[in-house]
N, CA, C, O and CB atoms as a CASP TS submission, in Angstrom:
PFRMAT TS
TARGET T0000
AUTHOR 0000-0000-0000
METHOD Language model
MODEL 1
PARENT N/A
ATOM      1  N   UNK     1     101.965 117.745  73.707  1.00  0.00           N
ATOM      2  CA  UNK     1     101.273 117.542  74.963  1.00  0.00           C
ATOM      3  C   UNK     1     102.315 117.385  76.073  1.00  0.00           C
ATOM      4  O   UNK     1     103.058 116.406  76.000  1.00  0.00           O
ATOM      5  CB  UNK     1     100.333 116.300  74.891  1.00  0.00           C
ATOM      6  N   UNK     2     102.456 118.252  77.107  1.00  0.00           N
ATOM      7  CA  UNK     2     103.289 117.690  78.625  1.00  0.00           C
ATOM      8  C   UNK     2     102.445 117.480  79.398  1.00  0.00           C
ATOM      9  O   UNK     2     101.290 117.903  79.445  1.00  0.00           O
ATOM     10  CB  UNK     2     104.286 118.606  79.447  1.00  0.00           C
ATOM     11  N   UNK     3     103.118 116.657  80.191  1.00  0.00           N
ATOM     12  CA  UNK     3     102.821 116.217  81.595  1.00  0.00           C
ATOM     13  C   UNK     3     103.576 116.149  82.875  1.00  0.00           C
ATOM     14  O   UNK     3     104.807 116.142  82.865  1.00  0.00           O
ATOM     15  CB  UNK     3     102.516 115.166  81.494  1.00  0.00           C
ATOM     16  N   UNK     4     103.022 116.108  83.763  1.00  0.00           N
ATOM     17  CA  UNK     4     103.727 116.294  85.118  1.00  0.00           C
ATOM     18  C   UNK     4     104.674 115.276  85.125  1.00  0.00           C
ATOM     19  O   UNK     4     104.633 114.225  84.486  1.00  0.00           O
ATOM     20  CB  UNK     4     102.811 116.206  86.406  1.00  0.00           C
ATOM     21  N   UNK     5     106.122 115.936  86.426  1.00  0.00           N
ATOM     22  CA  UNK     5     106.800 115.165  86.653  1.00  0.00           C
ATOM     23  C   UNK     5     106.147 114.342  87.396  1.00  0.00           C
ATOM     24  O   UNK     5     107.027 113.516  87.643  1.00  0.00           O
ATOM     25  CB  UNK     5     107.761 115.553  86.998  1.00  0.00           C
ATOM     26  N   UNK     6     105.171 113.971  87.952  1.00  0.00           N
ATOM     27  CA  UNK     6     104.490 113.067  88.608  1.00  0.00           C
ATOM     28  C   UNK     6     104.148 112.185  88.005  1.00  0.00           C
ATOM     29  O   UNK     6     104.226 111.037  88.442  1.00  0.00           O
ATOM     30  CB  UNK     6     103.634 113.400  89.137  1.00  0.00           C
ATOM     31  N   UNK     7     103.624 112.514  86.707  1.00  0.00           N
ATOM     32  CA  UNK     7     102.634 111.235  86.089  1.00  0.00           C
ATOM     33  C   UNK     7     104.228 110.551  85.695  1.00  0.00           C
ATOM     34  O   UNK     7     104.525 109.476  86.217  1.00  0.00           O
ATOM     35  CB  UNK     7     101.162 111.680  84.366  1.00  0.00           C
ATOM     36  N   UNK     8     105.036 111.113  84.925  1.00  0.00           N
ATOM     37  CA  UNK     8     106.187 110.371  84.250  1.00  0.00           C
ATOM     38  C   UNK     8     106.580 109.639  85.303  1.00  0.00           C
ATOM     39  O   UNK     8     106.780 108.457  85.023  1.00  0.00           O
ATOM     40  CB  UNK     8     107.371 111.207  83.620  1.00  0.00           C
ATOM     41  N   UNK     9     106.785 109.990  86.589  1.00  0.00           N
ATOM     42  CA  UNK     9     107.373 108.775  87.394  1.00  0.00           C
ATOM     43  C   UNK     9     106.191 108.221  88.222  1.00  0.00           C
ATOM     44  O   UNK     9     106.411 107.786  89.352  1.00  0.00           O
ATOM     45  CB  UNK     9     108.672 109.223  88.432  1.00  0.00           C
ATOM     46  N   UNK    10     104.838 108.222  87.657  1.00  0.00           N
ATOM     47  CA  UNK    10     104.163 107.024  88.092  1.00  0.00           C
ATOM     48  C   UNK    10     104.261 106.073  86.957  1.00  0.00           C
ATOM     49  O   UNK    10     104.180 104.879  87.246  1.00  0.00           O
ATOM     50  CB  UNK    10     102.692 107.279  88.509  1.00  0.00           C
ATOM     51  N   UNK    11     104.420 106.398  85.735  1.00  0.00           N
ATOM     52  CA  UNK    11     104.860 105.470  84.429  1.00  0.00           C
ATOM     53  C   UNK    11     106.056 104.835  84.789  1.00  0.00           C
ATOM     54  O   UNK    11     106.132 103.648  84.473  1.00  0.00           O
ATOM     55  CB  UNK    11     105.141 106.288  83.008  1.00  0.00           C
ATOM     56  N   UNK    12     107.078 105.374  85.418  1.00  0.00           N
ATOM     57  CA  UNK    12     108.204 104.611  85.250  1.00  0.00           C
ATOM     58  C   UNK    12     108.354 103.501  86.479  1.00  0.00           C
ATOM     59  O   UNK    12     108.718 102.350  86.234  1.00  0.00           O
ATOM     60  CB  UNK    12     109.419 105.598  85.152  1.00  0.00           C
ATOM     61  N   UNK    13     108.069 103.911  87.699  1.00  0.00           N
ATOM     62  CA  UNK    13     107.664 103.312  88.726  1.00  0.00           C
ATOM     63  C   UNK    13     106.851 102.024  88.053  1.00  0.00           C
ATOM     64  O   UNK    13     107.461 100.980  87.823  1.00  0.00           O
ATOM     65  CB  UNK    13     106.868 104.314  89.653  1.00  0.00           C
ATOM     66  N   UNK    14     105.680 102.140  87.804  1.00  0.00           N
ATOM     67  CA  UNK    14     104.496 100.921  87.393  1.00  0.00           C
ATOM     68  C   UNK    14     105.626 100.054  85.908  1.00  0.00           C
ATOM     69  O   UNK    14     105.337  98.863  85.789  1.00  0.00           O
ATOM     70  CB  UNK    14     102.365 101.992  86.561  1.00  0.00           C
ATOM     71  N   UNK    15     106.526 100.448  85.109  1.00  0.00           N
ATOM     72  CA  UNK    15     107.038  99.441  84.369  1.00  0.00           C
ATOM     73  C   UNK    15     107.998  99.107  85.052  1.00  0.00           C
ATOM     74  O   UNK    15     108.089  97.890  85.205  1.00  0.00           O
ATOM     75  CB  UNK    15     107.354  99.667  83.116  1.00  0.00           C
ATOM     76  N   UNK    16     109.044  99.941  85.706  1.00  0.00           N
ATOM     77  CA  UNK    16     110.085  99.088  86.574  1.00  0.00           C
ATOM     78  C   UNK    16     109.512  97.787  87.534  1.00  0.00           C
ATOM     79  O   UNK    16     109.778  96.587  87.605  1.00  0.00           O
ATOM     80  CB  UNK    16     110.804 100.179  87.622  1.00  0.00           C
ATOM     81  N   UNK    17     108.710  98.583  88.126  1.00  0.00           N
ATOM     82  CA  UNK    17     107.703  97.311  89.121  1.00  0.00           C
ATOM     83  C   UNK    17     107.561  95.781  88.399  1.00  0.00           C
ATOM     84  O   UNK    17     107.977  94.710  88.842  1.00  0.00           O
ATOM     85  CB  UNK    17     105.787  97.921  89.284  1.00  0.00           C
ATOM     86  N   UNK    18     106.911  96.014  87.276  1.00  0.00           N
ATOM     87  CA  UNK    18     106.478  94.425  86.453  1.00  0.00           C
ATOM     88  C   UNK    18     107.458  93.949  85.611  1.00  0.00           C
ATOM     89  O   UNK    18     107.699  92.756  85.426  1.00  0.00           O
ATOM     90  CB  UNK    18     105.151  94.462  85.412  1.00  0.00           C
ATOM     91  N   UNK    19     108.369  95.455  84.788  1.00  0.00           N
ATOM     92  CA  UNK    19     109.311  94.275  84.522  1.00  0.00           C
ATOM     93  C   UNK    19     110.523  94.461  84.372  1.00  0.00           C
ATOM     94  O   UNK    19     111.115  94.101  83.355  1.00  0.00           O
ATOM     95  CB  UNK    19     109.059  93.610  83.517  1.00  0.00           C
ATOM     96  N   UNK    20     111.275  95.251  85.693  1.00  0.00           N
ATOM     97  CA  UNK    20     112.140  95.570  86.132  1.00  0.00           C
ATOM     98  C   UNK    20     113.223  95.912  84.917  1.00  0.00           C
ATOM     99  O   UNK    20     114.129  95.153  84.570  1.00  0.00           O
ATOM    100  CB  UNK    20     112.358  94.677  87.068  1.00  0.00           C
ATOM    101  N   UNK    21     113.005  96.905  84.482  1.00  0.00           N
ATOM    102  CA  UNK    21     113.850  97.528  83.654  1.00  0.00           C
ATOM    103  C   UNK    21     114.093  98.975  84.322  1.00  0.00           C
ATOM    104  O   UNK    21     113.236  99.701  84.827  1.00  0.00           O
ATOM    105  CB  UNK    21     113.258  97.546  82.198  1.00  0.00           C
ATOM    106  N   UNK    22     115.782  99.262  84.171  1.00  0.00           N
ATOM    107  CA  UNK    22     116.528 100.062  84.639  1.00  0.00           C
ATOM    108  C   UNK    22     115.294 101.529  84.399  1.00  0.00           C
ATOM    109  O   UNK    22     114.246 101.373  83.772  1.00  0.00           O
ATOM    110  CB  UNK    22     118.132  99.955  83.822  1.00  0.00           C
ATOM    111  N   UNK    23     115.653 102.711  84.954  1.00  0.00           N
ATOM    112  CA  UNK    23     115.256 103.924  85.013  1.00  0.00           C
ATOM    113  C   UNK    23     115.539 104.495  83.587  1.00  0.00           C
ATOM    114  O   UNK    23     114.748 104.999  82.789  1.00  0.00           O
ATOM    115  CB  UNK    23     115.906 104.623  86.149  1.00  0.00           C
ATOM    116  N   UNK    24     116.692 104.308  83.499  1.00  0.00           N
ATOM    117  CA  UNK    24     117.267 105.014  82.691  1.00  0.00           C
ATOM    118  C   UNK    24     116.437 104.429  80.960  1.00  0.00           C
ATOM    119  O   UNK    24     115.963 105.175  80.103  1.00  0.00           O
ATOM    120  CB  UNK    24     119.030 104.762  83.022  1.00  0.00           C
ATOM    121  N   UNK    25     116.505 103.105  80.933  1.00  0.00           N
ATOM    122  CA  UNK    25     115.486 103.093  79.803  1.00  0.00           C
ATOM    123  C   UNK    25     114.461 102.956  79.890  1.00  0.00           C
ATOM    124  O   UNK    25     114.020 102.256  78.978  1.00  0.00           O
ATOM    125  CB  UNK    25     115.552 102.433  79.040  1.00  0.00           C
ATOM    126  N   UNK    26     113.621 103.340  80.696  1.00  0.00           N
ATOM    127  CA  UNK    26     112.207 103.541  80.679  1.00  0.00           C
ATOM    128  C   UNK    26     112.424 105.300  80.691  1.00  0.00           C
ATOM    129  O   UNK    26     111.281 105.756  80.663  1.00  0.00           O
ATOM    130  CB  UNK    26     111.268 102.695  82.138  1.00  0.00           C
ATOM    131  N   UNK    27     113.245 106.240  80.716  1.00  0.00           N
ATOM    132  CA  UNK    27     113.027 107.178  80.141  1.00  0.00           C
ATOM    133  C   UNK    27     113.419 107.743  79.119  1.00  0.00           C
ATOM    134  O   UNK    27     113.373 108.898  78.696  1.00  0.00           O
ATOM    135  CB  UNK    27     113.059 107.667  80.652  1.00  0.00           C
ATOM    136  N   UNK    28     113.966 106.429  78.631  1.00  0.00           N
ATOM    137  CA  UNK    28     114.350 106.643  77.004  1.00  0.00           C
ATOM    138  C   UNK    28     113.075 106.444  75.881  1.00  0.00           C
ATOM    139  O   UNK    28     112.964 106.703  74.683  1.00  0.00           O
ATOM    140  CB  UNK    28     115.586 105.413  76.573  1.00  0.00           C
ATOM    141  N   UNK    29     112.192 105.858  76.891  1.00  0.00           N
ATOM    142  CA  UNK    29     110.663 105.393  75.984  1.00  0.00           C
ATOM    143  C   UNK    29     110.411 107.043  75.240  1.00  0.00           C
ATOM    144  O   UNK    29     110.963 108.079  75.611  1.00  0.00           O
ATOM    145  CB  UNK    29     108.858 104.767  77.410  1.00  0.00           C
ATOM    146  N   UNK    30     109.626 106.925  74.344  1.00  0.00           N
ATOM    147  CA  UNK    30     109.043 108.122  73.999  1.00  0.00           C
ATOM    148  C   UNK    30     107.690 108.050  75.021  1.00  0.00           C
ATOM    149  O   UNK    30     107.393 107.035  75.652  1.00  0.00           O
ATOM    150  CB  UNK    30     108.744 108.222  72.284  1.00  0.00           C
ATOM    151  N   UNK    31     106.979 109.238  75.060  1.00  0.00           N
ATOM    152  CA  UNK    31     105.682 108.807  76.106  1.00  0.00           C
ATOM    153  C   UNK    31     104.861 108.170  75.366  1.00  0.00           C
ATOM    154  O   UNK    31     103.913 107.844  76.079  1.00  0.00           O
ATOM    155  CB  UNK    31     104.815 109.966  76.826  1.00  0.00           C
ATOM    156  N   UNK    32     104.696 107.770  74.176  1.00  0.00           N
ATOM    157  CA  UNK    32     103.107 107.110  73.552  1.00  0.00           C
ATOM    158  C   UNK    32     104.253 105.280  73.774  1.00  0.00           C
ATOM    159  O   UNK    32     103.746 104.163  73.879  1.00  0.00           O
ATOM    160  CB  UNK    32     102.337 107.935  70.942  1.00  0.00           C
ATOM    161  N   UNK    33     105.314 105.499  73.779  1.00  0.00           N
ATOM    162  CA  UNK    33     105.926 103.980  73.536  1.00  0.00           C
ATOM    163  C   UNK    33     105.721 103.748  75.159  1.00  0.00           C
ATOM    164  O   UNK    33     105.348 102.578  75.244  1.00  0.00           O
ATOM    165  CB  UNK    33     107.854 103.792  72.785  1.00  0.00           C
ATOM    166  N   UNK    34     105.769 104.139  76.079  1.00  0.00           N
ATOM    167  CA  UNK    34     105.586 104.017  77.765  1.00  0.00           C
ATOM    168  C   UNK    34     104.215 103.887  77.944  1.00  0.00           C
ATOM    169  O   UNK    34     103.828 103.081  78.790  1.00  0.00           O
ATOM    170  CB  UNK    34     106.110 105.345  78.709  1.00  0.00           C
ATOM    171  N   UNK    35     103.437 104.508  77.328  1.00  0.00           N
ATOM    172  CA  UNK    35     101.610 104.510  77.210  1.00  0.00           C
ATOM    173  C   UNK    35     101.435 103.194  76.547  1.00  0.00           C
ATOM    174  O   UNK    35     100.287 102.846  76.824  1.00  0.00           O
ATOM    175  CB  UNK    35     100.759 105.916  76.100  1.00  0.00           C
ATOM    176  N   UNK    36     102.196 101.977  75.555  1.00  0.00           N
ATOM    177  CA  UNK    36     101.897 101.450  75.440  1.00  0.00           C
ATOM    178  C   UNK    36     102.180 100.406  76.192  1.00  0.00           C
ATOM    179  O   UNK    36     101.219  99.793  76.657  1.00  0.00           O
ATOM    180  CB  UNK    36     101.875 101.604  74.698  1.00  0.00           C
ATOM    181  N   UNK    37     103.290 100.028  76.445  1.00  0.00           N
ATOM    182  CA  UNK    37     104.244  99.353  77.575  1.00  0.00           C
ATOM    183  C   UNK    37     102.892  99.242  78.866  1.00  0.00           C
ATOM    184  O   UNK    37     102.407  98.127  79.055  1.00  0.00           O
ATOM    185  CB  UNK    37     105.951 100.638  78.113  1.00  0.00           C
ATOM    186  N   UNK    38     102.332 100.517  79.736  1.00  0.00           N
ATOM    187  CA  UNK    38     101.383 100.360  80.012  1.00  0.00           C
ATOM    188  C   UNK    38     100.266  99.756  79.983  1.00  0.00           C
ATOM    189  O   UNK    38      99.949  98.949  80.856  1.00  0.00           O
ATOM    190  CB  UNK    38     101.349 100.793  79.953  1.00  0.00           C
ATOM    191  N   UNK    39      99.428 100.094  78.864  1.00  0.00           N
ATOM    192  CA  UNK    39      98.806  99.353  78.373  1.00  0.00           C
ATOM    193  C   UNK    39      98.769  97.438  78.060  1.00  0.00           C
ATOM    194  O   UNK    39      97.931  96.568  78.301  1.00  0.00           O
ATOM    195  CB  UNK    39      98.887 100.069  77.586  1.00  0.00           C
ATOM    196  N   UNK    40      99.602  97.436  77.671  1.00  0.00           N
ATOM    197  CA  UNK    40     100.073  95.937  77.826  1.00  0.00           C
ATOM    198  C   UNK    40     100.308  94.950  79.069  1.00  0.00           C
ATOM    199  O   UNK    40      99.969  93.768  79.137  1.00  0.00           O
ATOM    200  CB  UNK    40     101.211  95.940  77.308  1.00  0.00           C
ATOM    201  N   UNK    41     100.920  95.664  79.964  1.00  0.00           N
ATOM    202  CA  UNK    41     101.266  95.618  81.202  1.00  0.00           C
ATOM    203  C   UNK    41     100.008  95.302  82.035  1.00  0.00           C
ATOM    204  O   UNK    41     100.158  94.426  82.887  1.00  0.00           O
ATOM    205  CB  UNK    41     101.937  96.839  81.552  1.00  0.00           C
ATOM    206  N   UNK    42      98.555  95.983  81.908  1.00  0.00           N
ATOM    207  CA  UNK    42      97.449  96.426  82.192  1.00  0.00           C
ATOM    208  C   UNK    42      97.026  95.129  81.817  1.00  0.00           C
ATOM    209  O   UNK    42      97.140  94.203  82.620  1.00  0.00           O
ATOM    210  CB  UNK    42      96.933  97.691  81.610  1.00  0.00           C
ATOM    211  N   UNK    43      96.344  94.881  80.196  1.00  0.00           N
ATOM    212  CA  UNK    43      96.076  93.951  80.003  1.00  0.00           C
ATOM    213  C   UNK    43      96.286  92.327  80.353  1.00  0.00           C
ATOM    214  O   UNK    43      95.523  91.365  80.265  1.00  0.00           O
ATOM    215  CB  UNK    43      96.182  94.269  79.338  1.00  0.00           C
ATOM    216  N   UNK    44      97.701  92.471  80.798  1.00  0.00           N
ATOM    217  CA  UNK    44      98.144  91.115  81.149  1.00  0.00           C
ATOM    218  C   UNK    44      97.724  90.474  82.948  1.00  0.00           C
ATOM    219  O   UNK    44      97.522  89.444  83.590  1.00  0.00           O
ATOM    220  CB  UNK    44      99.913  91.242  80.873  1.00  0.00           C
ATOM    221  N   UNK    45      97.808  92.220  83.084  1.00  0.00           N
ATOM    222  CA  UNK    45      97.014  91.794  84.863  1.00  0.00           C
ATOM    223  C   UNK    45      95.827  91.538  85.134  1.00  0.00           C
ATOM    224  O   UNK    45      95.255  91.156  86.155  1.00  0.00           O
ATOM    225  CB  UNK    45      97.007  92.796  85.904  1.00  0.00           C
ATOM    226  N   UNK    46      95.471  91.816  83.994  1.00  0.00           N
ATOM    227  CA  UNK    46      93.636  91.803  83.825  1.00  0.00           C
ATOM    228  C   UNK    46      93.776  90.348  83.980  1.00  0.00           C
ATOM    229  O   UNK    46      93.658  89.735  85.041  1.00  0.00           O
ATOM    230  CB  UNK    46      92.663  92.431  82.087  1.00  0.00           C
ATOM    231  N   UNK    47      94.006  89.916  82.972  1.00  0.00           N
ATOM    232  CA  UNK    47      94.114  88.280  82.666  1.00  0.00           C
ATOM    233  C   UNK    47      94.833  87.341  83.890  1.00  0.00           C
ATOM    234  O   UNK    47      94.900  86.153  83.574  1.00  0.00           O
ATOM    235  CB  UNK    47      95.121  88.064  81.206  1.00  0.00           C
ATOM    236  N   UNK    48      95.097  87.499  84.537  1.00  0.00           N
ATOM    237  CA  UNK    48      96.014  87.072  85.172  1.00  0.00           C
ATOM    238  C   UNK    48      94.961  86.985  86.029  1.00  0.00           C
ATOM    239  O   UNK    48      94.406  85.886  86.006  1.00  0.00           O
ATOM    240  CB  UNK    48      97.286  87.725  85.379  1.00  0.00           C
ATOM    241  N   UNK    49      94.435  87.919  86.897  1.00  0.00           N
ATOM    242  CA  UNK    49      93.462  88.271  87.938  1.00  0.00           C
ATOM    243  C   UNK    49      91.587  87.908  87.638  1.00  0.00           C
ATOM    244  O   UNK    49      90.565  87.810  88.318  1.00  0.00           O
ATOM    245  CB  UNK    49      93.764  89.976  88.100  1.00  0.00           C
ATOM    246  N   UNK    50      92.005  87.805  86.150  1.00  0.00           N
ATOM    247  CA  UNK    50      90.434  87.408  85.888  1.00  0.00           C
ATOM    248  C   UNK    50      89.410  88.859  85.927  1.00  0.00           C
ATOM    249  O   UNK    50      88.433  89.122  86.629  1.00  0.00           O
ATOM    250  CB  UNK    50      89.882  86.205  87.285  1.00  0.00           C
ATOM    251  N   UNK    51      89.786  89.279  85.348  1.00  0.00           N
ATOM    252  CA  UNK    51      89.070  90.244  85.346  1.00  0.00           C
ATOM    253  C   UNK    51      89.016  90.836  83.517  1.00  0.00           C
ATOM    254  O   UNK    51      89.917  90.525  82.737  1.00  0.00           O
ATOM    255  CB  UNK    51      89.720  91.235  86.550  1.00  0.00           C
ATOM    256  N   UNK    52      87.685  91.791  83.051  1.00  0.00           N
ATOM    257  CA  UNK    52      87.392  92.122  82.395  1.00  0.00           C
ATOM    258  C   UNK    52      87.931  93.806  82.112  1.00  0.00           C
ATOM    259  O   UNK    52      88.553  94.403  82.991  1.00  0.00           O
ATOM    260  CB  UNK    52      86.344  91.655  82.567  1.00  0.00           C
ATOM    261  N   UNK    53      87.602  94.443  80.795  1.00  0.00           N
ATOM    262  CA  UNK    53      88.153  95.712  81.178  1.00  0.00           C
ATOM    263  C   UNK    53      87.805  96.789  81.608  1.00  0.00           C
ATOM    264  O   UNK    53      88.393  97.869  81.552  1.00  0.00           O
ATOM    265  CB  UNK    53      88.577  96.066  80.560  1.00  0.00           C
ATOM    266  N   UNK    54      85.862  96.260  82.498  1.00  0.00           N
ATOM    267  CA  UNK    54      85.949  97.608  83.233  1.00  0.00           C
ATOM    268  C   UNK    54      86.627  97.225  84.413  1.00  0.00           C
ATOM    269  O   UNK    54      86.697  98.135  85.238  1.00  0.00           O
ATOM    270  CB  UNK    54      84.541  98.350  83.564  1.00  0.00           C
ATOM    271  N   UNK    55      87.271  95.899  84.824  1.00  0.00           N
ATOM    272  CA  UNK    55      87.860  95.770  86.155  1.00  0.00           C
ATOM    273  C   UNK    55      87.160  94.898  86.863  1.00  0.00           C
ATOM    274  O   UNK    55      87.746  94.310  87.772  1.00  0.00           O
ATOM    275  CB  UNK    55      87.950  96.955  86.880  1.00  0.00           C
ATOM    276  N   UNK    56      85.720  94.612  86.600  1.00  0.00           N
ATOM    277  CA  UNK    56      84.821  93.763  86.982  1.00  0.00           C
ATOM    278  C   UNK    56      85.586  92.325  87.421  1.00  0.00           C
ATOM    279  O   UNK    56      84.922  91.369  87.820  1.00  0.00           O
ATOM    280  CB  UNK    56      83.793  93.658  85.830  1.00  0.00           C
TER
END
């Protein structure tokens, strides 16, 4: 599966953002290991903000 150079640096952008890790290894992630990093990342803002996972 590829994807745009866009989406990859909205992935890397959104993990540098929360938890400031260099460029360079956030493109060492494989993409399902960055999809999860995501994911996690996601979940924790949920919680944080009070919110459920349609966002509610």
């Amino acid at each position: 599966m590829t994807y745009t150079a866009e989406r990859l640096w909205e992935e890397a952008v959104y993990v540098a953002y929360y938890l400031h890790w260099p460029l360079d290894a956030i493109l060492e992630l494989e993409h399902p290991a960055r999809v999860q990093v995501i994911k996690e990342l996601n979940g924790i803002h949920r919680k944080i903000n009070g919110t459920d996972e349609e966002g509610r």
